[in-house]
C-alpha positions, -999 to 999 in steps of 0.1 A, spaced: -284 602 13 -284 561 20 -309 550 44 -288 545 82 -303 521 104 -300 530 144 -272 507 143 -252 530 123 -266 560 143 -252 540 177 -217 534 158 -211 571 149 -225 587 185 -211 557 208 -182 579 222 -209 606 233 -233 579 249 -217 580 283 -215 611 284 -252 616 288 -262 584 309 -257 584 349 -243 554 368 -269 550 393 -261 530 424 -284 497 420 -299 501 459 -311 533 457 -343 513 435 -368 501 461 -401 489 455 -430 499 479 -458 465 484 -486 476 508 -466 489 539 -434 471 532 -405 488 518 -382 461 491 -348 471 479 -352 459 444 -316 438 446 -332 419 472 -363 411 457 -372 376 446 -400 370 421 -421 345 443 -423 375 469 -436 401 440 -459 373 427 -478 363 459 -478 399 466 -494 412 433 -513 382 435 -527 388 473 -542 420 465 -562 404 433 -573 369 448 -606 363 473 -611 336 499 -632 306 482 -672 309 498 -675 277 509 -642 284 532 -665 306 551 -692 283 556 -674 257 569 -652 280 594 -683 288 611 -694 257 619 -665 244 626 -636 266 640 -636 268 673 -611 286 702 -591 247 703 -590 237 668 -584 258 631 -588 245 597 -562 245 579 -571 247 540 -539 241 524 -536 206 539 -581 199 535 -572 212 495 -541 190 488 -559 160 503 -576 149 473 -543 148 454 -525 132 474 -550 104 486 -565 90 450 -555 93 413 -591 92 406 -607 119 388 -645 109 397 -629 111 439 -609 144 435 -640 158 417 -662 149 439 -640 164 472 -638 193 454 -677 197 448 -686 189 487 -656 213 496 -674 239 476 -706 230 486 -718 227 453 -729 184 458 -761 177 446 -776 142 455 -787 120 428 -821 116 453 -829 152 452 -831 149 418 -852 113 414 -877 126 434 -881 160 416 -892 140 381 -917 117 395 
C-alpha cells in the first residue's frame, strides 16, 4: 500500500467531517481575568496584555521611598509623567542615565568615593 499523507486522508473523509464537528456560537467563549468576566469577541489584546502582565510585574523600590516623603493628603506623584521626563527633556544618554539612577536611588557621588581612597 502507497504511503497517504493526511492530506489524502482529509480528501477521502471530507464529506464525514461535519458530521462530527459542532457549530458553537462564538459568545458563549468568555475569559475570566481576576474578578472580571470578558466575552472573548470583545477582547482586545492590549486588555489581555496589561492584565497578564499586572499580575507578573512589581512596583520599582525606589517608588516607595520617595512616596513617603513626599505624598501628602494635597499632592500625588504621578510616575508615568516623573519616568517619561527624561525622554522627553534631553537626547542625552549621560542625563537620561543619570535621572534614572537618582530615580532609583542608586547615585553614588564621585566625593564619596575620593575620600574612601585617600
Amino acid at each position: 500500500m502507497p504511503f497517504q499523507g493526511h492530506g489524502s486522508l482529509l480528501n477521502r473523509n471530507k464529506p464525514e467531517i461535519p458530521l462530527y464537528t459542532l457549530a458553537r456560537d462564538p459568545n458563549s467563549y468568555y475569559l475570566y481575568l481576576g474578578d472580571e468576566k470578558l466575552n472573548t469577541e470583545e477582547l482586545q489584546v492590549k486588555l489581555l496584555y496589561n492584565s497578564l502582565i499586572s499580575f507578573i510585574s512589581l512596583k520599582p523600590t525606589a517608588e516607595g521611598k520617595y512616596e513617603e516623603v513626599f505624598n501628602t493628603d494635597l499632592y500625588q506623584l504621578n510616575w508615568n509623567k516623573i519616568f517619561a521626563l527624561s525622554s522627553k527633556i534631553t537626547l542625552s544618554t549621560k542625563l537620561r542615565e543619570f535621572q534614572y539612577k537618582i530615580l532609583n536611588n542608586i547615585y553614588t557621588p564621585m566625593k564619596k568615593f575620593s575620600s574612601s581612597r585617600k
